[in-house]
C-alpha positions as CSV (number, residue, x, y, z in Angstrom):
1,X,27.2,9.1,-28.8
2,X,25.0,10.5,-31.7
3,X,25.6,12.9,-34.3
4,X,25.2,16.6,-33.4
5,X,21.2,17.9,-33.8
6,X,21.5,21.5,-35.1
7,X,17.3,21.7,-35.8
8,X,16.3,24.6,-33.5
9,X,12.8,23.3,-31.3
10,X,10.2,25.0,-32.0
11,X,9.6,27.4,-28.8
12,X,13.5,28.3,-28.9
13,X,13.1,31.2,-31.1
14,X,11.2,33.8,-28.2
15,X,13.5,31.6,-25.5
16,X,16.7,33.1,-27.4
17,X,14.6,36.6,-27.3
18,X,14.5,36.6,-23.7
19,X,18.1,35.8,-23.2
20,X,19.1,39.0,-25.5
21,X,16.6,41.3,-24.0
22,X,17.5,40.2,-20.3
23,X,21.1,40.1,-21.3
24,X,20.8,43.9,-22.1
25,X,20.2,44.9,-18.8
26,X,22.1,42.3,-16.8
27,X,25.7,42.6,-18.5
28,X,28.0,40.1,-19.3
29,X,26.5,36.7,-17.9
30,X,25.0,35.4,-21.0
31,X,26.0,31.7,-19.1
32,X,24.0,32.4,-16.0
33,X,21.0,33.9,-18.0
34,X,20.9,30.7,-20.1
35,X,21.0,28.5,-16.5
36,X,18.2,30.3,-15.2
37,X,15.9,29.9,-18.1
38,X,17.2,26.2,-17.9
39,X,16.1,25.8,-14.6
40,X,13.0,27.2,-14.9
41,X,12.0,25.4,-18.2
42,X,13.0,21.9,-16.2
43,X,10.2,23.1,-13.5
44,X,13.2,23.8,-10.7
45,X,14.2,26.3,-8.6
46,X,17.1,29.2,-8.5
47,X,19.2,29.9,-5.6
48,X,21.8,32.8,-6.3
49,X,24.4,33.3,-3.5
50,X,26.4,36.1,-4.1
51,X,27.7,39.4,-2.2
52,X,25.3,42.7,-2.4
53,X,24.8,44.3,-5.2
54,X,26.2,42.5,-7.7
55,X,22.6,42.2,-9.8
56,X,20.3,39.3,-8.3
57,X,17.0,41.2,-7.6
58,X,17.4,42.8,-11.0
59,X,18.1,39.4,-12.8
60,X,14.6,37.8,-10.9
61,X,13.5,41.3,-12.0
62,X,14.4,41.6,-15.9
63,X,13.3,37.4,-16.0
64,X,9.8,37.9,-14.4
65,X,8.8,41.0,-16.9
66,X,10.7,39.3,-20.2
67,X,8.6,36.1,-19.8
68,X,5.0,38.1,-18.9
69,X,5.1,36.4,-15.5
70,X,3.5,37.9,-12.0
71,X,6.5,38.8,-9.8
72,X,6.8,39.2,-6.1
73,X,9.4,40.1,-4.2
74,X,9.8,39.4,-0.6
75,X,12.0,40.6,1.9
76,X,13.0,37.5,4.4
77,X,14.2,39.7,7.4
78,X,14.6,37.5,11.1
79,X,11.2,38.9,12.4
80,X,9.2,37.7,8.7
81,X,7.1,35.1,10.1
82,X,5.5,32.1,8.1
83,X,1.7,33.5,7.9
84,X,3.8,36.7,5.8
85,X,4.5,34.6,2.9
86,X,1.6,32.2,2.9
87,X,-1.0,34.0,4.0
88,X,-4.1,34.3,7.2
89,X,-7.2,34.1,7.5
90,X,-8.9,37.0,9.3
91,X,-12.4,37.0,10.8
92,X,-14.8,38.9,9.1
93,X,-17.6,40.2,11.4
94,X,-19.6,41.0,8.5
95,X,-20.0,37.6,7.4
96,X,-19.5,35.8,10.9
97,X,-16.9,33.8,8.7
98,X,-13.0,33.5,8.6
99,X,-11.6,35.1,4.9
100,X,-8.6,33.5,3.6
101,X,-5.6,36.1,2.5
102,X,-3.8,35.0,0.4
103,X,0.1,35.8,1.2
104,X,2.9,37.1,-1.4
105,X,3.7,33.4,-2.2
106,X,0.5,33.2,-4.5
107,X,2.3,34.9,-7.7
108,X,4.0,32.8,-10.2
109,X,7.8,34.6,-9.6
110,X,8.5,35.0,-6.5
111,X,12.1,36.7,-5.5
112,X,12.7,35.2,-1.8
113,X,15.1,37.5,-1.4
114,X,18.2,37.4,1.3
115,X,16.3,34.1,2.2
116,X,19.0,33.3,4.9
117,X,18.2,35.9,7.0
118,X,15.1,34.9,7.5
119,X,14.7,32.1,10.2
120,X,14.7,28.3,9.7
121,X,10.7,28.4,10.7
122,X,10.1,31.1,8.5
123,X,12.4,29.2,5.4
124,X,10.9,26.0,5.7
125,X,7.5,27.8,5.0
126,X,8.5,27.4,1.3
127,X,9.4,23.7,1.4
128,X,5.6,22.7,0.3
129,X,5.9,25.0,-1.9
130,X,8.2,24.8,-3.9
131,X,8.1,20.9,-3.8
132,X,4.4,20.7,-4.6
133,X,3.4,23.7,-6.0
134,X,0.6,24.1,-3.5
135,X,0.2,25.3,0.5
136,X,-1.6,23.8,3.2
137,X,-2.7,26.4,5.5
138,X,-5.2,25.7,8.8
139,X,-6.0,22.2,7.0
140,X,-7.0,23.2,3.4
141,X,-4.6,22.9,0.3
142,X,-4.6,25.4,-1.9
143,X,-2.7,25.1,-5.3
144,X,-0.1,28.0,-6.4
145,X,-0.6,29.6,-10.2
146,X,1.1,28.2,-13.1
147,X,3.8,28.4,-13.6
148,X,5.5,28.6,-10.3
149,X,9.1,29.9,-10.1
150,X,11.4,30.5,-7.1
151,X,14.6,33.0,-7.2
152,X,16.1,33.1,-3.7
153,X,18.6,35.2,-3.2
154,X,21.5,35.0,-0.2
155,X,24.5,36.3,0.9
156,X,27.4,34.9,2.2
157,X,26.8,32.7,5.3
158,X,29.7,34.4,6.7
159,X,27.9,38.0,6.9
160,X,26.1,38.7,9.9
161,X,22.4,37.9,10.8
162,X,22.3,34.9,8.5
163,X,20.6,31.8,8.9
164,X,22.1,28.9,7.1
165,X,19.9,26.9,4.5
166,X,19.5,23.5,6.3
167,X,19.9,20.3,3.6
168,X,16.4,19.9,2.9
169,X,15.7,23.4,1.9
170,X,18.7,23.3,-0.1
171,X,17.9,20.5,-2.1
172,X,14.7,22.0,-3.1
173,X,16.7,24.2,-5.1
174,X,17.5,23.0,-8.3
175,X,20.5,24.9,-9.6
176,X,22.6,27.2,-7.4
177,X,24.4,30.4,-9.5
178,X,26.8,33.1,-9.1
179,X,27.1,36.3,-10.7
180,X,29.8,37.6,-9.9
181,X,31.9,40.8,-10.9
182,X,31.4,42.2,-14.4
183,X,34.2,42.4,-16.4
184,X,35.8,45.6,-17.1
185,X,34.0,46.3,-20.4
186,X,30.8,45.0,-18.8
187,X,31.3,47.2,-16.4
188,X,31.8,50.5,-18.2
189,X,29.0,50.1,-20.0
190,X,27.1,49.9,-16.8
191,X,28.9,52.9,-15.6
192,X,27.7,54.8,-19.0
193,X,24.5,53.3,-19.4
194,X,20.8,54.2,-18.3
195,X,19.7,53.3,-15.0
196,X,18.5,49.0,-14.3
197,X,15.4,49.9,-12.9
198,X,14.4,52.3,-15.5
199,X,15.4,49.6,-18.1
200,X,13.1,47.2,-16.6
201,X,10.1,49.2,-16.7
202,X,10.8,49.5,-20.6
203,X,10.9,46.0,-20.7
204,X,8.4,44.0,-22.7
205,X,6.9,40.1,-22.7
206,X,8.5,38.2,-25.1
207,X,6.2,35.3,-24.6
208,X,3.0,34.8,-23.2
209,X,2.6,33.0,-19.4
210,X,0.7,30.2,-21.0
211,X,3.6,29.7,-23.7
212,X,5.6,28.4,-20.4
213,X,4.1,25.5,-19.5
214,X,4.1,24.1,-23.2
215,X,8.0,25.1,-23.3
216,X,8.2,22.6,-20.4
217,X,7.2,19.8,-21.7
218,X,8.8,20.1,-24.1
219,X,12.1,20.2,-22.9
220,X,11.1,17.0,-21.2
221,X,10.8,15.7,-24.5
222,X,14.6,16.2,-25.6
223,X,15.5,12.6,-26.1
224,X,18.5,11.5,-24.0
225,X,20.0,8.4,-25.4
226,X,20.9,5.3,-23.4
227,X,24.9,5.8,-23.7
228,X,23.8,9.2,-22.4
229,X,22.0,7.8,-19.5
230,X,24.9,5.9,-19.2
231,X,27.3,8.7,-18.9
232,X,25.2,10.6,-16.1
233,X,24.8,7.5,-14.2
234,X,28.8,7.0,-14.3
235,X,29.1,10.7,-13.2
236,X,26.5,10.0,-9.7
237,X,27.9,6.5,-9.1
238,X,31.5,8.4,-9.2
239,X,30.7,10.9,-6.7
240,X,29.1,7.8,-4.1
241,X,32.3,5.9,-5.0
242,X,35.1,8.5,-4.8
243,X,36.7,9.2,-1.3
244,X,36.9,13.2,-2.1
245,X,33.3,13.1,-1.7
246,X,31.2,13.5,1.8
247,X,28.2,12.0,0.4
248,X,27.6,11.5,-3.1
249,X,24.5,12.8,-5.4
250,X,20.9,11.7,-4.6
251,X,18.6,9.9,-6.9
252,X,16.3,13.7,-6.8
253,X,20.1,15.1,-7.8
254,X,20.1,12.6,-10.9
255,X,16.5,13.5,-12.0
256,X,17.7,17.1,-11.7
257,X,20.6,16.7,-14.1
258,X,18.9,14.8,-16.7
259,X,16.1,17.4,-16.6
260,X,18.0,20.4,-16.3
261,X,20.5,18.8,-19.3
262,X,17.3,18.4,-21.7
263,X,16.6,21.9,-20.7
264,X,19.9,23.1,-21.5
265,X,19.6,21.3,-25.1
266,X,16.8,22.6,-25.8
267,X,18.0,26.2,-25.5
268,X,21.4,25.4,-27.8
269,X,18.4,24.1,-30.3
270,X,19.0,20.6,-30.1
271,X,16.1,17.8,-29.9
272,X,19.0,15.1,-28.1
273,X,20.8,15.7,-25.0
274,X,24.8,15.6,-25.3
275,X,27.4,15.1,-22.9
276,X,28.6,18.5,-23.3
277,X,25.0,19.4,-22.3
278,X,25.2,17.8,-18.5
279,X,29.0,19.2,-18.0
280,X,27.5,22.5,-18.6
281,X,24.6,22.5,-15.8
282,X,26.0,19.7,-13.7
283,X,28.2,23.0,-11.5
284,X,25.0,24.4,-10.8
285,X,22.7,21.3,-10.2
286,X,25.5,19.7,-8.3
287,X,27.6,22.0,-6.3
288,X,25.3,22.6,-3.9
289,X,24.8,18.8,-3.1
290,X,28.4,17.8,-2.8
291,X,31.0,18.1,-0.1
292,X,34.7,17.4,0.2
293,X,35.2,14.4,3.1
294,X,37.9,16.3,4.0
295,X,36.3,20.3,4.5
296,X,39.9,21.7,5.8
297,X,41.6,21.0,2.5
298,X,39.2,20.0,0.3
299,X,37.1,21.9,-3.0
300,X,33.8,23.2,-2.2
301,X,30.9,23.3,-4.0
302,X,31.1,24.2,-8.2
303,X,34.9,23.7,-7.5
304,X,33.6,19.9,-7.0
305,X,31.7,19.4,-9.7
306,X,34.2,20.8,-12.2
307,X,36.6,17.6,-10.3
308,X,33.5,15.2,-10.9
309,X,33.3,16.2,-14.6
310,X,37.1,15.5,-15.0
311,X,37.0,12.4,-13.4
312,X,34.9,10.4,-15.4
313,X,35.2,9.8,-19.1
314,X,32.2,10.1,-21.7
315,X,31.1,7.0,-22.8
316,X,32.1,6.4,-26.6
C-alpha cells in the first residue's frame, strides 16, 4: 500500500470543529461522532439502535444545529400513518384547487425517531426517500432540500410494540451505530454537568449548509488505490465465500464501504484511503448486512464484521 498522507483536506478543519463541539455535549463517543459525520459526508444514512435514553435524539440533535442544518424530529408511533411524514394535499374552497402540504420529511435532518414502532406501511414511506432524495405523492415528484440526512432511531426489537425493519429498509441505511453506556468518568461529568437540552440551544453552526454538499464531493475524491480496491473486494468476496456467513455483502454494501472509507479518510486528514480506514467503518456499514448461517450459535451483526476483518489479510 502507499505511504501514509498526513496533508489535512481542506474542509477538515470546521469537520474536526463539529466533532469537538458535538463531542461536548454527547460524552465519551468521539468514535461514533466521527461515523456519523462519515456517513453523512458519503451521502448515507444513520440508524442507531440502542436502549432508551442512552443519548440518540440528542446526538441527531447536537449534529443538526453544529452543521447549520433544518432538523425535524418525528415520532413513528403504530397509528403515524404515511401522509404524516410526506405530506397531503387539502382542498382549498377558496381557490377551488387542491394545496399541497408539505409533511415533516421536507427538512434536511430528519430524526425518524423509534422508527420500528411505527408500522411496515408507515416505514416504507421513507424508502423513496432516502434512496432518491425526492417523494412521489398523488403522481407528482417532488425533490427533498439539500442536503438530505436521515437519523433513525430504534430500540431493541425485543421490547414491546416494535416492528421489525424488513431488509430493504435496512439496507437503505448506510451505517448502523451504538452508543452505548458512558464510562464512569463520562458519566460523572454528565451527572455534574449542565443540562443536554440547554447545551444545545447554546450551540452554534460551525459551517454553513451550503459548505455540505462541497465537503461531499469531496470525500468522493479521496483517491483509493487499486491494491486498496483490491483489499475491499477480498473482504466482500470473503463474506459470499465463507460458510459462517447467511448471505454475503451486496454490490450497494461495497459501494457503501468504499464511500464511507474515503469519508472516513478524509476526516483523519488524509487525501488516500488506507486499509485501516475500511476496518474502521466496515462494523457499521456491514453489520447490519451480514448474518451467521448458523443464528443459534453464531455472531451477530458488528460481532461479524470484526470476524470478516480478521479473516482476510491486507494486500501488501
Amino acid at each position: 500500500m502507499a505511504a501514509r498522507n498526513r496533508s489535512a483536506p481542506t474542509m477538515s478543519h470546521p469537520i474536526e470543529q463539529v466533532v469537538r463541539q458535538v463531542g461536548q455535549v454527547i460524552l465519551g463517543k468521539q468514535h461514533q461522532i466521527r461515523l456519523a459525520l462519515a456517513c453523512l459526508l458519503a451521502r448515507g444514512h444513520l440508524l442507531i439502535e440502542d436502549q432508551p435514553g442512552v443519548g440518540k435524539t440528542t446526538l441527531a440533535h447536537a449534529l443538526a444545529t453544529s452543521l447549520g442544518l433544518e432538523f425535524q424530529r418525528i415520532q413513528f408511533t403504530s397509528d403515524l400513518l404515511p401522509a404524516d411524514v410526506l405530506g397531503v394535499s387539502i382542498y382549498d374552497r377558496d381557490t377551488g384547487l387542491f394545496k399541497f402540504h408539505p409533511g415533516p420529511i421536507f427538512h434536511q435532518l430528519i430524526l425518524a425517531d423509534e422508527i420500528n414502532r411505527a408500522t411496515p406501511k408507515t416505514q416504507s414511506a421513507l424508502l423513496e426517500a432516502m434512496e432518491e432524495r425526492q417523494v412521489t405523492i398523488e403522481g407528482e415528484t417532488r425533490k427533498l432540500p439539500q442536503p438530505f440526512f436521515v437519523v433513525a432511531t430504534q430500540n431493541p426489537s425485543n421490547q414491546i410494540g416494535t416492528f421489525p425493519l424488513p431488509e430493504s429498509q435496512m439496507d437503505r441505511f448506510l451505517m448502523r451505530i451504538e452508543l452505548g453506556y458512558p464510562d464512569r468518568a463520562a458519566e460523572r461529568e454528565l451527572l455534574q454537568g449542565s443540562d443536554r437540552r440547554d447545551m444545545i440551544a447554546a450551540l452554534s453552526a460551525c459551517i454553513a449548509p451550503e459548505e455540505l454538499p462541497m465537503m461531499q464531493r469531496q470525500a468522493r475524491e479521496v483517491h483509493a488505490s487499486a491494491a486498496l480496491l483490491d483489499y475491499l473486494q477480498a473482504l466482500v468476496n470473503h463474506s459470499r465465500q465463507a460458510p459462517r456467513y447467511a448471505a454475503g455483502l451486496s454490490p450497494r454494501a461495497g459501494l457503501g464501504l468504499l464511500g464511507a472509507a474515503r469519508a472516513w479518510a478524509m476526516l483523519e486528514g488524509r487525501h488516500q484511503v488506507l486499509p485501516e480506514d475500511v476496518q474502521a467503518i466496515l462494523p457499521a456499514v456491514a453489520g447490519h448486512r451480514l448474518s451467521a448461517a448458523d443464528s443459534a450459535t453464531g455472531a451477530a451483526g458488528a460481532a461479524l464484521a470484526a470476524e470478516l476483518i480478521k479473516e482476510v489479510p491486507i494486500p501488501y
